[in-house]
C-alpha positions in Angstrom: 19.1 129.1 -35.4 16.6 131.5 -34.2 16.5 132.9 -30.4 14.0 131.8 -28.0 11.5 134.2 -27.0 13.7 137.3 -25.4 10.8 139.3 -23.8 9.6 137.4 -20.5 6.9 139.8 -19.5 3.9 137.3 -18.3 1.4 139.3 -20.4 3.9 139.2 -23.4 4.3 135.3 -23.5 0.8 135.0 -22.6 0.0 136.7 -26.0 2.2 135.3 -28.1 0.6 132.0 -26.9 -3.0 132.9 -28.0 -1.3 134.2 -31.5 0.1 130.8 -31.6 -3.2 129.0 -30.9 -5.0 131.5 -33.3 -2.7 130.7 -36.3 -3.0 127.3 -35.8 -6.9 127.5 -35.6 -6.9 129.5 -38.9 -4.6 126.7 -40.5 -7.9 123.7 -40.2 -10.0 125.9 -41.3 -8.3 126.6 -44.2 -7.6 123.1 -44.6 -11.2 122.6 -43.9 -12.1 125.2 -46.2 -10.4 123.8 -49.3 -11.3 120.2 -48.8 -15.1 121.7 -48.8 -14.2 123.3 -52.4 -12.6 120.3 -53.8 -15.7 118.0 -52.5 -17.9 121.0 -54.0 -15.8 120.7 -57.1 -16.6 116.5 -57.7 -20.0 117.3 -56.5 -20.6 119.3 -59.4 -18.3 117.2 -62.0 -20.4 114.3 -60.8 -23.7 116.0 -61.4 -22.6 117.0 -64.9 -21.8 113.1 -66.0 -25.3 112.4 -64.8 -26.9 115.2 -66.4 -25.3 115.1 -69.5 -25.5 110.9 -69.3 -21.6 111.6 -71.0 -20.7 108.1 -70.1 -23.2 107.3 -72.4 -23.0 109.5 -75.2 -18.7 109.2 -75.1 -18.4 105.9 -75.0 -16.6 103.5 -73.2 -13.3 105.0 -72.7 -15.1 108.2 -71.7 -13.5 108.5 -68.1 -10.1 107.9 -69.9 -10.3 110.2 -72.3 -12.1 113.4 -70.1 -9.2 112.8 -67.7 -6.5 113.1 -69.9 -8.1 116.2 -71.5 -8.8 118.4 -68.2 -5.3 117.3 -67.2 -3.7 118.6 -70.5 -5.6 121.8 -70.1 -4.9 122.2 -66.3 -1.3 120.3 -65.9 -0.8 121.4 -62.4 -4.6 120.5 -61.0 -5.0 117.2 -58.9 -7.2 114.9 -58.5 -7.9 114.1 -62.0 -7.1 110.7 -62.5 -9.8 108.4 -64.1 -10.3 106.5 -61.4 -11.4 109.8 -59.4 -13.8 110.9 -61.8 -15.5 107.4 -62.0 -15.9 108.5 -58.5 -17.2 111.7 -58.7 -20.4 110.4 -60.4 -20.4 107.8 -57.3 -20.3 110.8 -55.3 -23.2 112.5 -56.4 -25.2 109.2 -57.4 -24.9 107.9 -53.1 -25.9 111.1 -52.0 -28.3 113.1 -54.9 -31.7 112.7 -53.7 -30.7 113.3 -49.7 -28.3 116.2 -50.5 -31.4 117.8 -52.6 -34.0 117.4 -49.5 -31.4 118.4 -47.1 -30.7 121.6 -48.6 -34.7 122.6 -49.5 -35.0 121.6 -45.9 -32.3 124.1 -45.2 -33.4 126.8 -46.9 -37.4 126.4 -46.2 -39.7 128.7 -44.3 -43.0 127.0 -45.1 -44.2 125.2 -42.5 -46.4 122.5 -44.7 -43.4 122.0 -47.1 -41.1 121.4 -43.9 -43.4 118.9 -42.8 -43.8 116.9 -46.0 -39.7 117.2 -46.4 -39.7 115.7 -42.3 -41.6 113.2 -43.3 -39.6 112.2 -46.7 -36.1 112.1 -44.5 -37.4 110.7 -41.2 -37.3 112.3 -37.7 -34.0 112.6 -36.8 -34.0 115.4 -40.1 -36.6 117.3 -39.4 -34.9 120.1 -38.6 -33.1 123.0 -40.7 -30.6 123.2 -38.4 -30.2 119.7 -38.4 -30.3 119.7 -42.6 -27.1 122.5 -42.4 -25.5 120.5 -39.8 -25.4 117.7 -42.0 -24.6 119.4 -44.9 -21.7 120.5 -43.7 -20.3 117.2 -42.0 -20.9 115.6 -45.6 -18.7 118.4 -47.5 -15.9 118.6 -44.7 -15.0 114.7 -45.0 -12.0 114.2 -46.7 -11.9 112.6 -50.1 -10.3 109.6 -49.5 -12.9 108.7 -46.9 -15.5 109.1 -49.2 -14.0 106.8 -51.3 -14.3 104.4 -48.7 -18.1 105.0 -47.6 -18.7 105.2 -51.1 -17.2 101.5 -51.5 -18.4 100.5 -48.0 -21.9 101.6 -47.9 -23.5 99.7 -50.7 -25.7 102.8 -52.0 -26.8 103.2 -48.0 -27.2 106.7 -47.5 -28.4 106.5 -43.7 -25.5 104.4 -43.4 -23.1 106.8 -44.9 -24.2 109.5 -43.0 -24.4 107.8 -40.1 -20.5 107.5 -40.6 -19.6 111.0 -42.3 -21.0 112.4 -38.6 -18.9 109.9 -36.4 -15.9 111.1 -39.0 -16.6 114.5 -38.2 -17.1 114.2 -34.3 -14.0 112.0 -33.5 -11.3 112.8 -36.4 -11.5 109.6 -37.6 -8.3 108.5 -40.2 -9.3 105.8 -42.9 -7.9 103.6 -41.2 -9.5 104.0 -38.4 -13.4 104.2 -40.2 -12.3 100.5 -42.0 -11.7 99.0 -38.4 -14.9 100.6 -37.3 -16.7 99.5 -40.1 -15.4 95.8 -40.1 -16.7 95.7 -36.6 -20.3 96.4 -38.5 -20.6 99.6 -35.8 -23.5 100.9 -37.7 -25.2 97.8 -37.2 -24.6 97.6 -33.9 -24.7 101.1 -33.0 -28.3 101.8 -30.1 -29.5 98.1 -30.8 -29.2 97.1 -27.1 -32.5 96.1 -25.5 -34.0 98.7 -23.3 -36.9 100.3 -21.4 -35.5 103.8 -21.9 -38.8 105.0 -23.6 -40.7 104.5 -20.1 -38.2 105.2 -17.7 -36.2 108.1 -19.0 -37.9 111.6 -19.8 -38.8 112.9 -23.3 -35.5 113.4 -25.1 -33.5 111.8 -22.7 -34.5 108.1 -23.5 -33.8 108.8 -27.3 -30.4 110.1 -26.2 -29.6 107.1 -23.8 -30.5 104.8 -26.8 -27.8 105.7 -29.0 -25.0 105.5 -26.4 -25.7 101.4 -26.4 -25.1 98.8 -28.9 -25.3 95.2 -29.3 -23.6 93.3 -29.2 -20.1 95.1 -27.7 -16.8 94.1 -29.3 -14.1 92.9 -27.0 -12.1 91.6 -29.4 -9.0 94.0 -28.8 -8.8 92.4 -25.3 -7.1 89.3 -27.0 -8.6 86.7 -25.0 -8.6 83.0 -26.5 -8.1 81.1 -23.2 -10.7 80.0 -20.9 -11.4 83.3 -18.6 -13.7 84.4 -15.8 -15.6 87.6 -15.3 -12.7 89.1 -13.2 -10.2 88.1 -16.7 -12.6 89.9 -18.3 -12.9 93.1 -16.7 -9.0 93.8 -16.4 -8.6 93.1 -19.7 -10.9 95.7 -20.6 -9.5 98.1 -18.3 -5.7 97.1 -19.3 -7.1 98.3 -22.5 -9.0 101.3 -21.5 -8.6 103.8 -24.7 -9.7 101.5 -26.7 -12.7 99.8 -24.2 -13.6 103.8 -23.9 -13.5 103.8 -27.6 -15.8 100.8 -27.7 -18.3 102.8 -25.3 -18.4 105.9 -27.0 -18.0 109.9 -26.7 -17.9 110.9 -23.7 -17.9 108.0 -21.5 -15.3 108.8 -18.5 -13.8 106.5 -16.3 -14.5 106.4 -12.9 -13.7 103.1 -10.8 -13.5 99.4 -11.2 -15.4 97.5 -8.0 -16.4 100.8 -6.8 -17.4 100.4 -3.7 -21.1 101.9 -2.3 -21.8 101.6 1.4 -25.2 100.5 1.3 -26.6 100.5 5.0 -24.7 97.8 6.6 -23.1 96.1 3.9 -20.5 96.8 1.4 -21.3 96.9 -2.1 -19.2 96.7 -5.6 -20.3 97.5 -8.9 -18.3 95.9 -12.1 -17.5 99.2 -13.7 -18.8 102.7 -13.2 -18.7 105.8 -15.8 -19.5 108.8 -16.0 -21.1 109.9 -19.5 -20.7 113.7 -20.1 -22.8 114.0 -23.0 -25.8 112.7 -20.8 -24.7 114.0 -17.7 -25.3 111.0 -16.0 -23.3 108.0 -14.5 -23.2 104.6 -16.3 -23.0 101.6 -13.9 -21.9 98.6 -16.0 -22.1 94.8 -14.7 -20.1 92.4 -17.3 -21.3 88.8 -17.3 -19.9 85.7 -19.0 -22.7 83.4 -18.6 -26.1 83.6 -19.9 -28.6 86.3 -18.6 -31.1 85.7 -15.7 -33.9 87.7 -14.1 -31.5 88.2 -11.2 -29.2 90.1 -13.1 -31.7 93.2 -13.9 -32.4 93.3 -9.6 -29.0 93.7 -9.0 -27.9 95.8 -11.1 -31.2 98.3 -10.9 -30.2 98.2 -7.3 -27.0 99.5 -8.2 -28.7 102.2 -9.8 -31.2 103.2 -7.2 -27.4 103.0 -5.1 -25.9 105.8 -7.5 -28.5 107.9 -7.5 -28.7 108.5 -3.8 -25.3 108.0 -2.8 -23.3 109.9 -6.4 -25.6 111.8 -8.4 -26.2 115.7 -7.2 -28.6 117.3 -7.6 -28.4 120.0 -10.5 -25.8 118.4 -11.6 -26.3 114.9 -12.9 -29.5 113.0 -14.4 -30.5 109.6 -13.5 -27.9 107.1 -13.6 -28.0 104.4 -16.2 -27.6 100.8 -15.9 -25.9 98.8 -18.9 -26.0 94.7 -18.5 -22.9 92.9 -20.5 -23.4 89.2 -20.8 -22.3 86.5 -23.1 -25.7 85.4 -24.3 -29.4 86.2 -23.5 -32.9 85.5 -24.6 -34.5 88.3 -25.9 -37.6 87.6 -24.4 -36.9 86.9 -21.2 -34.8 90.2 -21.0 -37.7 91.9 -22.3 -39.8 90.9 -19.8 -36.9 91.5 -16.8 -36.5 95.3 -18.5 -40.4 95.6 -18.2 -40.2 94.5 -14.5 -37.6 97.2 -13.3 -38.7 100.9 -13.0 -34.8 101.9 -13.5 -33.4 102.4 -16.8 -31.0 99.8 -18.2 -30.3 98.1 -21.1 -28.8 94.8 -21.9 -26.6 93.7 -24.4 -23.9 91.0 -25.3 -20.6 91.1 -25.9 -18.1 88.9 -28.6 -14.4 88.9 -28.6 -14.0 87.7 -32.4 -14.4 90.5 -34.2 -10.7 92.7 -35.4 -10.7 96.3 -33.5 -8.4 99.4 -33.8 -5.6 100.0 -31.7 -6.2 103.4 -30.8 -8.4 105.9 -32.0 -7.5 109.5 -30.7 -10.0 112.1 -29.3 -12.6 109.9 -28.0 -11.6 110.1 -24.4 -12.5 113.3 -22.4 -9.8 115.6 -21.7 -9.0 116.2 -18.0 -10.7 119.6 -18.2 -13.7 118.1 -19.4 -13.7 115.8 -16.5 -12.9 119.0 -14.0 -16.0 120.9 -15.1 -18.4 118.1 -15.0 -16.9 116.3 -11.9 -14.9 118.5 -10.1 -17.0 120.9 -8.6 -19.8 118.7 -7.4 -17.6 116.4 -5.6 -15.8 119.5 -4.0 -19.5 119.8 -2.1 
């Protein structure tokens, strides 16, 4: 058995540490690195069977027969089966026409052909940086999860990608993307009704949109029973990895019945968050029943609350309000969102729907928390 480290000089240990944390580092990208050949590798094999139309031209045993060949001639590749290679064509097939866009919008100057390739892939493309960024998600998702979008997705390309980035941003497992998907999060994903557009700045309402869906799942709560709102809200918090899950990246924690000392009188709000990808808290009010105009006043009151009492200045954007409730009329919500100069958005909530367990790296890290949080409150 080895010795433990022998030289105890602070500086020494210190060093070793980083070495440590380097050699790790280098070991995903490597692992990164190879996963982008491989996919680089079926790309290609799948652009060949469509090019050459060799399904066609072979015959029906055609998969069968190229596997068995390129695995006599290389008997120590992987990956080779015929099942995979039916897949490779899959591959290129969900993602040909996209891929080819993305990459002349990558590599473009002219600003009339970047236009007409915006235009082609829709706004939230438009960009080369955006094109590489996407480019790159697509070829660093591992194999076996693209089998699963490639199944999954139905020939839905937004859909797919929509997925290959959460993949990327949160480290999802394939198990992890199937519970996801079996909740329909794409579906669901910045559907909530808001008035974002007129009461949040420029980029800022686009931003706030995507954090919200509709409805919420709270089916990982396990409530069957008759319950009541204050059921409800433990459950979720009894549950809070997977509740933050739910939310989204970056949504911290920050009190249940917080209280606000509003002039006189005490106040508590359901649920407040603090979102560090918008800099902004997130006041949440959970309903059972059906919505009502009252709601919206109470809960952009809240808001109005936050802003004074919470938010500093330099540090944090407007706060956000996000109604939960059982059922609602669209209409009549639309018309309470028009009536309320504070942003919020309303949505429902179901408990029926299967959910993960746990999905890692969604939650912000205490340090995260620290240099958002910390040093304003230290004021």
């Amino acid at each position: 058995m080895e010795k433990a480290i022998s030289i105890l000089d602070k500086d020494y240990l210190q060093w070793v540490k980083e070495l440590c944390k380097r050699y790790r580092k280098s070991q995903i990208k490597a692992a990164v690195k190879v996963n982008n050949i491989v996919l680089q590798f079926y790309w290609e094999l799948g652009r060949d069977i469509c090019n050459k139309a060799a399904d066609n031209i072979y015959g029906s045993k055609f998969y069968a027969t190229l596997s068995r060949d390129l695995r006599h001639e290389m008997p120590d590749a992987e990956g080779l089966s015929e099942r995979n290679l039916r897949y490779t064509k899959k591959f290129y097939c969900l993602y040909q026409q996209q891929v080819e866009n993305l990459q002349q919008l990558a590599a473009e100057s002219d600003s009339g052909t970047l236009q007409q390739l915006a235009a082609k892939l829709g706004e939230e493309y438009s960009k080369p940086e955006t094109a590489i960024r996407i480019l790159n998600d697509l070829f660093s998702v591992p194999w076996g999860h693209q089998m699963v979008l490639i199944d999954k997705c139905s020939g839905d390309v937004t859909k797919s990608l929509f997925y290959v980035q959460q993949i990327v941003e949160n480290g999802w497992s394939r198990s992890t993307l199937l519970n996801f998907m079996s909740t329909g999060l794409y579906e669901r994903q910045g559907k909530a009704l808001t008035n974002f557009q007129d009461t949040l700045p420029g980029i800022g309402s686009d931003l706030a949109q995507e954090l919200t869906k509709d409805p919420y799942c709270f089916a990982f709560t396990g409530i069957t029973q008759p319950y009541n709102e204050h059921i409800l809200k433990d459950a979720l918090l009894n549950n809070i990895t997977t509740f933050l899950t739910e939310l989204g990246t970056g949504f911290a924690y920050v009190g249940k019945e917080y209280r606000l000392q509003i002039g006189e009188a005490e106040n508590f709000i359901d649920l407040l968050f603090y979102n560090l990808n918008l800099s902004c808290y997130v006041v949440i009010e959970v309903k059972i029943g059906k919505f009502v105009f009252a709601d919206v006043g109470q809960l952009g009151g809240y808001v109005v609350a936050c802003n004074h009492i919470l938010c500093k200045e330099g540090r944090d954007n407007p706060t956000i309000g996000l109604l939960i409730c059982k059922e609602k009329d669209r209409i009549q919500a639309q018309y309470a969102l028009e009536s309320s100069s504070q942003p919020i958005a309303i949505s429902e909530y179901e408990l029926e729907k299967f959910y993960p367990e746990k999905v890692e790296g969604t939650m912000p890290t205490i340090e995260e928390l620290e240099a958002k949080l910390g040093d304003g409150m230290n004021k």
